[in-house]
N, C-alpha and C positions, 0 to 999 in steps of 0.2 A: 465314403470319404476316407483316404488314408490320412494315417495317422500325424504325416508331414505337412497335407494339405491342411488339417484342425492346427497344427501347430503355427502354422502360415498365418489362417485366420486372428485365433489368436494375438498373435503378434500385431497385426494390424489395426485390431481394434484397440493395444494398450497403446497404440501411439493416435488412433485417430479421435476416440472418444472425448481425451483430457482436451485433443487441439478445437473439436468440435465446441464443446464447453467453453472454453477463452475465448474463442472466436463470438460466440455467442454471447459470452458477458462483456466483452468491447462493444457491441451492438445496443445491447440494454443500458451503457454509459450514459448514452445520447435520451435514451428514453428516461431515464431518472431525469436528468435535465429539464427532458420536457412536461413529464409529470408533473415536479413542484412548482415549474414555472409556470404551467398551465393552469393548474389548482390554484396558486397564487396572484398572476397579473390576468390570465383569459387567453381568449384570441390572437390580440398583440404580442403577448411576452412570447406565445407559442411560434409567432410566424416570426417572431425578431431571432430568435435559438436556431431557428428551422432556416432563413434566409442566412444566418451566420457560420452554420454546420459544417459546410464546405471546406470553410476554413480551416478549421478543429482537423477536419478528417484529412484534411492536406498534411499535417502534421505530423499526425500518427501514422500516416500511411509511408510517410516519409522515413520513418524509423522501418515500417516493416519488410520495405523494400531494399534498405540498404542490411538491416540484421538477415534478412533471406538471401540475396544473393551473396554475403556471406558464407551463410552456413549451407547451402549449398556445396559450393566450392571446399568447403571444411569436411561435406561428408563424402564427396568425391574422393578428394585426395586421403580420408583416413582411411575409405577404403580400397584406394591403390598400394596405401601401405605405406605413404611418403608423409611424415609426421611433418619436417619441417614448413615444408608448402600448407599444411592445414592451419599448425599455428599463427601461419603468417594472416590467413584468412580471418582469423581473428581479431588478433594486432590491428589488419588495415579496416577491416570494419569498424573496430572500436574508435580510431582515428575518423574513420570518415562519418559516425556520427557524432563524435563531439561538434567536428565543424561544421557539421550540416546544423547541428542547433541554435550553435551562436547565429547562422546566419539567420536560420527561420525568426529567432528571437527579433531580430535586429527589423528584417525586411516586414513581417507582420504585424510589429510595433507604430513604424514608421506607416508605412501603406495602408492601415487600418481602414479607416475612410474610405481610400478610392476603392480596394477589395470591395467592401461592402457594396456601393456604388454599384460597380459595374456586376454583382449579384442582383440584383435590384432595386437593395435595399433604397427609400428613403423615409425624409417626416421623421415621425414617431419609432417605424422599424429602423432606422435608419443610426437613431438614439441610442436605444438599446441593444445593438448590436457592437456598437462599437464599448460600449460599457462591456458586454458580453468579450469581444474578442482583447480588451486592452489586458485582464488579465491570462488571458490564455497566451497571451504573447511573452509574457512575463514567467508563463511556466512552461515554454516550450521544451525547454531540455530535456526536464523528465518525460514530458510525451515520448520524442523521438528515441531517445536512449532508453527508456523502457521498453518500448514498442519492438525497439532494436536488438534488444537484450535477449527475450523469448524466441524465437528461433534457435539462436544457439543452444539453448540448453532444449530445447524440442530433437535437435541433432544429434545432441550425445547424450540420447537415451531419459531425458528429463521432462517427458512430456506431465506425468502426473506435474510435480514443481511447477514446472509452468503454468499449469492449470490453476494451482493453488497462491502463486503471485497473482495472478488474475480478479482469483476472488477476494484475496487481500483487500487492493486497492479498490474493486468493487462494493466491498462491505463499507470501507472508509468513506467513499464516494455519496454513499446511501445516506448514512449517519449523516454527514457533515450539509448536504444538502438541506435535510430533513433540519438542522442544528442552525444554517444561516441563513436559506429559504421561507421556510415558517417561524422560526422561532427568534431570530435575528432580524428579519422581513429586511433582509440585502438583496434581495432582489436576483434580477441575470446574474452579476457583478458575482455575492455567493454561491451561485449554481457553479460561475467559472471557475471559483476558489476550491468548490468544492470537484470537481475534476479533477485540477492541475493537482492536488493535494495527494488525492486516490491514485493518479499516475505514479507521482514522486513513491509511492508505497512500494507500485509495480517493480519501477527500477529499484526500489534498494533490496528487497527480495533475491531480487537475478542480479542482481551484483553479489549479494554473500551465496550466491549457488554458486558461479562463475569462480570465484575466491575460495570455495572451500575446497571446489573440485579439478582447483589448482588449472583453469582454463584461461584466467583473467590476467593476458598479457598487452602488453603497448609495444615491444620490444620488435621490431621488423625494420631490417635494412632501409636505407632511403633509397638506395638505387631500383628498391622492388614496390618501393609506397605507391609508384605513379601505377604500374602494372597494375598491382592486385586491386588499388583504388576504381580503375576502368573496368577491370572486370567484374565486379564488387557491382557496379554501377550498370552496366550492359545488363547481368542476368537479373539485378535488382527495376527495371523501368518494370517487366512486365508481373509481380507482383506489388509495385505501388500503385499503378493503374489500374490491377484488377480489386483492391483495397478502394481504391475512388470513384469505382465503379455506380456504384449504387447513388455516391453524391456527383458525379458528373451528371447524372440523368437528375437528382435533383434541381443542379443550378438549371440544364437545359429547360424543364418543364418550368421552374418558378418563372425563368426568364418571362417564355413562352403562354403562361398562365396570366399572367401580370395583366399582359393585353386582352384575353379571351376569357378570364375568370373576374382576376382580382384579387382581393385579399380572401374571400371566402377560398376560391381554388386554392391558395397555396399554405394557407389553413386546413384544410380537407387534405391536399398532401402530407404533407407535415405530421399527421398522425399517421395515414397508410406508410410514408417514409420509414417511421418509425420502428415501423411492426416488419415491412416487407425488408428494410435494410437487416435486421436480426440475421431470414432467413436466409438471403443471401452471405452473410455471414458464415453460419454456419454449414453451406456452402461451401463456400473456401476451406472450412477447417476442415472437413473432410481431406479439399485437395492439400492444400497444407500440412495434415497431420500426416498423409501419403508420401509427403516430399521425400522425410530421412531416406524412407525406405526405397523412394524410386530412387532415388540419386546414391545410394547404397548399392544397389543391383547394377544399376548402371555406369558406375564404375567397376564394378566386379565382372560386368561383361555379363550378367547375368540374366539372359533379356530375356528368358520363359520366366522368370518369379519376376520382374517388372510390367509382364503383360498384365501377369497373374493379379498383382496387387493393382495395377489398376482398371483392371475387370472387376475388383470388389468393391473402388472407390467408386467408378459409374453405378454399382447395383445399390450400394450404400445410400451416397446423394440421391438415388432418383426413390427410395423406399423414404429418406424422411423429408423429401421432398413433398411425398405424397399427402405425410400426419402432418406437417405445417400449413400445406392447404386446407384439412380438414379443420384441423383449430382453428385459424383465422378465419376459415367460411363461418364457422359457430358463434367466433365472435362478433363479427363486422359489427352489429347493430347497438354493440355497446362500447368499440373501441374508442368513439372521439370522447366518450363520457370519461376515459379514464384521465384525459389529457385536459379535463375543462372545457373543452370545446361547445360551442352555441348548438343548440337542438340543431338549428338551419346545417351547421356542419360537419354533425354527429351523422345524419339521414344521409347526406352528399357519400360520407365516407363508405355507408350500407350497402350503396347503391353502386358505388365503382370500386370496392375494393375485389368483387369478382373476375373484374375485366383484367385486375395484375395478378389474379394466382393463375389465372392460364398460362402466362410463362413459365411458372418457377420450374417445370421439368427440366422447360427448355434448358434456364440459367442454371440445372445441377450440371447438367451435361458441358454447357461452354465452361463453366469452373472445373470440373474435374480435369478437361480437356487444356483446358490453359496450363494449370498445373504441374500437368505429366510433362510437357512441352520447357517448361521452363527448369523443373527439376533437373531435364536430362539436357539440358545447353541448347535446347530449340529453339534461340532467342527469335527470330524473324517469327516464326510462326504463334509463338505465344505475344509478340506486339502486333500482330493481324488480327488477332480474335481479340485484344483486351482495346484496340483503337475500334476496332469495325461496329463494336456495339453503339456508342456514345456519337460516333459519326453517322450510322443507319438513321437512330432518332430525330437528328438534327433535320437530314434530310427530309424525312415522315415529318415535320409538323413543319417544317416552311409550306409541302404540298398540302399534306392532305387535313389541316381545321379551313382554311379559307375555303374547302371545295365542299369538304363534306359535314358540316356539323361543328364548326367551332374548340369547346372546349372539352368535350366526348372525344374527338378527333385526337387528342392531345394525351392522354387517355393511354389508347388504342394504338396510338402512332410506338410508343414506351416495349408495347405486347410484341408488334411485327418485327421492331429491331432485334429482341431479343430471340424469338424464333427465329428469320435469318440468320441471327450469326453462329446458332446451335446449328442450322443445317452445314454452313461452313465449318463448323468445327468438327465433324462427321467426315466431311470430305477431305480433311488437309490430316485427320487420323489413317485414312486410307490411301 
């Protein structure tokens, strides 16, 4: 190995290890959630967080698709060498999530209920979800403009920082749960306080990076708002979607469970959700943490060090692909315990969380593969792989629980989509 190839390496891993870690501690949000709700109300409080989640992750995801296809575009044009077009990229993202907050605030406040509804929720889940999401509505800003925030400083060079707002509002997150959860016994309602809280930490972090590192502008012509806005918008769909990934496949199966399970099935998800959305997560951060640098090179025209670097993000994802299957294999027989969960759906979780690490190679491979696609403006191709997965599933369990096996089927049906769209994403690379 020459001495530029280690320097390569190198480089790669200071920007993808910190993204790996954030990505991975937004993952573990959801799981404190469900921890002290679970230790504290059972089963219900579990499945009420878990039927609500979707929500939450609409939000956040909504930030990280509008700060990505920002900072994209930011790192394009810094390294074409055209400054003013970068800032502007700033400017229009910082614009387009302020208003993307007010509106989430507004429409998830109001909509509460029917959301829930049409997730599954009712009764009792029904209750407590809307307890759950009434404040998360109420602190949606900080979600999305934090969420939104981290990209940018991941682009110019701030990946450590961002890591470390990360753990900021994570550690806040913990405390405050631990503080209104058990010791307060508020209930969802706390668990939601205690998110929105730990968010609000995230952004104010990446607001004084942004501020000190003289990044943090609003200043962009109006004749250029609508442009950069749409563009902003076009390369941000298929990093929100691949963010909601993980909860589009959960609303699909609760739907789906609801009839063929019940509440124990989507109880029994609900902890595998937990643990497997992690490592899809960190998944992403890989592609993610690859971004600067593909879209770095690939404005520089530089397409042997874009191969390069993402030849190391495929060998990356598919090596800790490999240790996340092995820990959760180790675990499985004691993960619902961590969550409260009923003996009946501690054994349920033993026994099927084998049948979802058979994907995970698949899912490094469609993640790093989406990534590359969207980093380098391969919009059409990165919204084929981030829609084909959630649409494959859909298909798989209209047919195959009623023919073959019910809620097994359901299962199973999750595995085949996500292999398929890994063999499509093989083919649309070639």
């Amino acid at each position: 190995m020459t001495m530029k190839q280690t320097r390569d390496i190198k480089i790669f891993f200071q920007y993808v290890i910190p993204s790996v870690l954030s990505f991975a501690l937004s993952g573990v949000y959801a799981i404190v959630d469900g921890f002290f709700i679970g230790n504290s109300i059972g089963d219900l409080g579990l499945s009420a967080v878990n039927i609500a989640y979707p929500i939450v992750a609409v939000i956040q995801a909504l930030g990280t698709g509008i700060g990505m296809g920002g900072a994209i575009y930011y790192s394009i044009y810094k390294a074409e060498k055209k400054e003013a077009q970068a800032k502007n990229y700033i400017a229009g993202a910082l614009w387009v999530l302020m208003i993307s907050s007010v509106l989430a605030t507004i429409l998830v406040f109001l909509l509460n209920a029917t959301l829930l509804k049409l997730l599954g929720a009712g009764g009792g889940l029904l209750a407590l979800g809307e307890e759950y999401i009434t404040v998360i509505a109420l602190g949606a800003s900080t979600q999305v403009i934090g969420t939104g925030l981290v990209p940018f400083i991941r682009n110019h060079g701030g990946s450590f920082y961002a890591m470390v707002s990360m753990i900021a509002g994570f550690v806040t997150n913990i405390i405050l749960d631990y503080l209104f959860v058990w010791i307060l016994e508020q209930g969802v309602s706390g668990a939601a306080w205690a998110t929105v809280i730990g968010q609000g930490v995230t952004m104010l972090i990446a607001l004084v990076w942004l501020l000190r590192k003289k990044q943090f502008t609003l200043n962009i012509p109006f004749s250029k708002f609508g442009k950069v806005s749409v563009s902003i918008l076009k390369i941000g769909i298929a990093p929100f979607w691949l963010t909601m990934s993980p909860n589009i496949s959960l609303i699909i199966i609760n739907r789906f469970s609801v009839s063929y399970g019940g509440e124990p099935a989507i109880a029994t998800y609900a902890c595998i959700a937990y643990a497997i959305c992690i490592i899809y997560l960190i998944l992403q951060g890989v592609g993610d943490g690859s971004q600067p640098l593909l879209s770095r090179h690939y404005g520089e025209k530089n397409f042997d060090k874009l191969k390069s670097i993402r030849r190391l993000a495929y060998e990356f994802a598919l090596f800790l692909s490999l240790i996340c299957c092995i820990i959760m294999y180790l675990i499985k027989d004691s993960l619902g315990a961590l969550f409260g969960a009923s003996n009946i759906v501690n054994a349920e979780i033993a026994k099927i969380m084998p049948v979802f690490l058979v994907s995970v190679p698949f899912v490094a491979v469609l993640r790093i593969t989406t990534a590359s696609f969207y980093a380098t403006e391969k919009s059409v191709f990165s919204y084929v792989l981030t829609f084909m997965e959630p649409l494959l599933m859909f298909v798989f369990m209209l047919i195959l629980p009623p023919l073959f096996g019910g809620q097994i089927m359901i299962w199973w049906s999750t595995v085949f989509a996500r292999i398929l769209s890994a063999v499509l994403a093989v083919i649309l690379t070639y």
